[in-house]
C-alpha positions as CSV (number, residue, x, y, z in Angstrom):
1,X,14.0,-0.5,-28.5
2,X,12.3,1.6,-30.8
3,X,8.6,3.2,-30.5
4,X,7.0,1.1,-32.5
5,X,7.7,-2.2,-30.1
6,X,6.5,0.1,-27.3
7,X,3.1,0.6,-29.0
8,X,2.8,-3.2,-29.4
9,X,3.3,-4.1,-26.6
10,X,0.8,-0.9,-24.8
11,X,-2.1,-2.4,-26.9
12,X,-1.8,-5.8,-24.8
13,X,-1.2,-4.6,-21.6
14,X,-4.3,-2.5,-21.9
15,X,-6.6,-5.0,-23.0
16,X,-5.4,-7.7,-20.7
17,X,-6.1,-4.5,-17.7
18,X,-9.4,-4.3,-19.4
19,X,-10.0,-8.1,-18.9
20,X,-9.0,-7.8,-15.7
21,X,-11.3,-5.4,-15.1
22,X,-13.9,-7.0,-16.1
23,X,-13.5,-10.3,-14.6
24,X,-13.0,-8.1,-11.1
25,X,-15.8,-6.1,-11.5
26,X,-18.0,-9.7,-11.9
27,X,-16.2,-11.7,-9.2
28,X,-16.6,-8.3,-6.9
29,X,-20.7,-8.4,-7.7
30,X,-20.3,-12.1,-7.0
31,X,-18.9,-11.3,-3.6
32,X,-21.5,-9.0,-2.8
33,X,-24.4,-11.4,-3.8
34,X,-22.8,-13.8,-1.7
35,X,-22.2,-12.2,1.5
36,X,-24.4,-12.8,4.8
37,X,-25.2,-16.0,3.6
38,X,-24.1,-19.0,5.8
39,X,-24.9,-21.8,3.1
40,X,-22.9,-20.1,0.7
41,X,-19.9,-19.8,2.6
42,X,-17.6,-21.9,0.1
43,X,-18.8,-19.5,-2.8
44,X,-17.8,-16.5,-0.6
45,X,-14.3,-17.9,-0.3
46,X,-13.8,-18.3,-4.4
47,X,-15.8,-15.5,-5.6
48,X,-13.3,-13.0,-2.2
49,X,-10.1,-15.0,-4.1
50,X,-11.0,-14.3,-7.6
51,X,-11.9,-10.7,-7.1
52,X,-8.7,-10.3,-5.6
53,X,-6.7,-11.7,-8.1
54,X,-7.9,-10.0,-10.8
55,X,-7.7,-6.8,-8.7
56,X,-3.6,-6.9,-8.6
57,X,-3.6,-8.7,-12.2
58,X,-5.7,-5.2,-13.2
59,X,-3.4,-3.1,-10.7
60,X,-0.3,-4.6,-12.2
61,X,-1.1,-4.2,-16.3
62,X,-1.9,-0.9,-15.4
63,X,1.0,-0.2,-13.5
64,X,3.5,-1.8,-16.4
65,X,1.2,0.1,-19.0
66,X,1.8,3.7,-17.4
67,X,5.5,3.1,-17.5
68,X,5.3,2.9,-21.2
69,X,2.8,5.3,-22.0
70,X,5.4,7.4,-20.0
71,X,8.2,6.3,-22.1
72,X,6.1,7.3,-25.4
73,X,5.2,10.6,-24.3
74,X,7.9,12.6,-25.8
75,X,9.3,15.2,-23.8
76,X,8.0,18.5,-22.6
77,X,10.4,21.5,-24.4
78,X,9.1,24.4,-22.0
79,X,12.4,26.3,-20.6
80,X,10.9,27.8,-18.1
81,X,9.5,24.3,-16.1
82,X,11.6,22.2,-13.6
83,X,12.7,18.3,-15.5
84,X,10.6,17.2,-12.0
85,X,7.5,19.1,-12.9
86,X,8.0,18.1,-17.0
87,X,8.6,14.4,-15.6
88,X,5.5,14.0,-13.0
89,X,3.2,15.4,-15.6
90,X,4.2,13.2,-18.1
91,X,3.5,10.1,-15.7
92,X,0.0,12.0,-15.1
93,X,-0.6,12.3,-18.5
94,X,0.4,8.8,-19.3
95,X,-1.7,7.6,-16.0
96,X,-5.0,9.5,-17.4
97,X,-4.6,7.9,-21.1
98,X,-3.6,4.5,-19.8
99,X,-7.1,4.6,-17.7
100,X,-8.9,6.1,-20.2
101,X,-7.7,3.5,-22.6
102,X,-8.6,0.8,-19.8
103,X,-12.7,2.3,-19.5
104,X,-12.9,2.5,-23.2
105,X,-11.7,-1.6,-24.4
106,X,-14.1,-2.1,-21.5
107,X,-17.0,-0.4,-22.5
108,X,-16.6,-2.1,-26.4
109,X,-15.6,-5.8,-24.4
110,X,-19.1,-5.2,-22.7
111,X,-21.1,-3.8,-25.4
112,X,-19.3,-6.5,-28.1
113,X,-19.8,-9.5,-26.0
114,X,-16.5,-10.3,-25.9
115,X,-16.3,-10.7,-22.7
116,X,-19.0,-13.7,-21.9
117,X,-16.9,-15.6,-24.4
């Protein structure tokens, strides 16, 4: 599979991760509004279910999406490292742009509306 297909299919995984952030970070406040109060007890239950979901929908994008950041990275040429060490810091690396990438689709989802659609 060639880098190009890798790239396509990054750009999805990190907006759906951003989605899913998003929708957990609203069913979470949800939760929170909701809590302590007996007549809204069925509420509690959906908004506690949703939050959830999207929380391992979010964990698993993001997951999938650091395996292929990883797999873009090309690797580190240094003689003098260990493979492990050139290996774990290209998962870091990939890890830190995949969540940066996550914070930033969120911040223009919020800021563009796109979000309440």
């Amino acid at each position: 599979m060639g880098r190009a297909w890798y790239w396509l299919a990054l750009v999805p995984l990190v907006l759906g991760a951003s989605r899913a952030l998003m929708k957990y970070m609203w069913w979470a406040a949800m939760h929170s509004s909701l809590y302590g109060l007996p007549a809204e007890a069925r509420r509690l239950r959906e908004a506690d279910a949703n939050a959830d979901f999207n929380w391992w929908m979010l964990m698993g994008l993001a997951v999938t999406a650091t395996i292929i950041a990883a797999m873009l990275i090309p690797p580190f040429q240094s003689p003098s490292l260990p493979p492990s060490v050139k290996g774990i810091s290209r998962f870091v690396l990939a890890g830190v742009l995949v969540v940066g990438l996550i914070f930033l689709a969120s911040v223009v989802m919020s800021a563009t509306g796109f979000f309440m659609r």
